[in-house]
C-alpha positions as CSV (number, residue, x, y, z in Angstrom):
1,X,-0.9,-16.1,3.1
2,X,0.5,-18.1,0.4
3,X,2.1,-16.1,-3.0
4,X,2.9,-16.7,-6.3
5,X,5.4,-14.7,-7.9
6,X,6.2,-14.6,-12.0
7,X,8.6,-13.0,-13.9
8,X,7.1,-10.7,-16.7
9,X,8.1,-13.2,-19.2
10,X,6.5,-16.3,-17.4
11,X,3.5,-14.3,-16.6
12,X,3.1,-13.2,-20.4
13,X,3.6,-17.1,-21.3
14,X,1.1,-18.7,-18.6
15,X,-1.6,-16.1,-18.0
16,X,-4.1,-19.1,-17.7
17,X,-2.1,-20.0,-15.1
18,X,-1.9,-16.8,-13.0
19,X,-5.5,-16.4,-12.9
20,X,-5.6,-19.9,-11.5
21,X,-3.4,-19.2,-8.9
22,X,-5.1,-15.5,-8.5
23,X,-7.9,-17.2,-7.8
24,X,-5.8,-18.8,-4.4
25,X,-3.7,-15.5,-4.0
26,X,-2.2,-12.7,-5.1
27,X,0.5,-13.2,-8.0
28,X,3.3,-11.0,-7.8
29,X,5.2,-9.6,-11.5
30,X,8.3,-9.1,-11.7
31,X,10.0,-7.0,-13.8
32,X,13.6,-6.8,-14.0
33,X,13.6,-8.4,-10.5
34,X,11.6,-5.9,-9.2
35,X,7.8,-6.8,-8.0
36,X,5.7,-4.2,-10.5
37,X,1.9,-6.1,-10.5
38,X,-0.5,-7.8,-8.6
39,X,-3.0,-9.7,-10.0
40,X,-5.7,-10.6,-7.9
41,X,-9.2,-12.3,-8.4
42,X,-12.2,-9.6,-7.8
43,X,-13.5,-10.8,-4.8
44,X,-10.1,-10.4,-3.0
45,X,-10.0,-6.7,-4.6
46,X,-13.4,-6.1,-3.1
47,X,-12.5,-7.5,0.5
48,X,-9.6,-5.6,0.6
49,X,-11.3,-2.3,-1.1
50,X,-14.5,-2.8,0.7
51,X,-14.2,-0.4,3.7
52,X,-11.6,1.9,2.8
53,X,-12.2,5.9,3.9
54,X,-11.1,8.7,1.6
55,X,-9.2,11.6,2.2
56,X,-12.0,13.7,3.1
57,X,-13.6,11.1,5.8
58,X,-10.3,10.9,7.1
59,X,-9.1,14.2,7.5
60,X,-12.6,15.3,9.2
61,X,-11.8,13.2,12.0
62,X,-15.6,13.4,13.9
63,X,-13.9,13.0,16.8
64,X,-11.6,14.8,16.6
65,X,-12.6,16.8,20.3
66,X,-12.0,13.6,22.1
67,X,-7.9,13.5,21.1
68,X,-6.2,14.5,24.0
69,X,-2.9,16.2,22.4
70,X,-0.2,17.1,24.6
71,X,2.4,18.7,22.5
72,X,6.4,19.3,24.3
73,X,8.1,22.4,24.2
74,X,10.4,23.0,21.8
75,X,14.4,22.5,22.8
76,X,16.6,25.5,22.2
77,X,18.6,25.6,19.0
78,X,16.0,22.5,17.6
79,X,15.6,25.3,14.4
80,X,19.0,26.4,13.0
81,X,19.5,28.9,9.9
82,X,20.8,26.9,6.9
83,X,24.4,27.6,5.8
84,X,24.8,27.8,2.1
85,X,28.6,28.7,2.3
């Protein structure tokens, strides 16, 4: 997937033309050379939002009784005491 990205500056002086290249893909904004924003057309949002569990469908897991979890022992000395000396 093709990317535009802007500096904070550029972006603030061509917003016309980051939606028209939001419309293509997502433009990245920079700010002090660090990506901070992504602007993106709706549509894209809504694909990428569309199916998305929350934390509540996720941590019900349904089916849960069908994980097979094999858990190892434990090594010896794995959990030592702090020392705060």
């Amino acid at each position: 997937m093709s990317r535009t990205t802007l500096t904070s500056r550029t972006f603030n002086q061509n917003v016309t033309e980051a939606k028209r290249s939001a419309l293509e893909h997502p433009v990245f904004i920079t700010d002090r050379g660090n990506i901070t924003h992504v602007l993106l057309n709706i549509d894209h949002y809504k694909e990428i939002t569309r199916n998305s569990a929350n934390i509540i469908d996720l941590l019900a897991m349904p089916d849960a009784e069908d994980i097979d979890l094999e858990v190892e022992p434990l090594k010896d000395n794995i959990l030592k005491p702090g020392d705060f000396s």
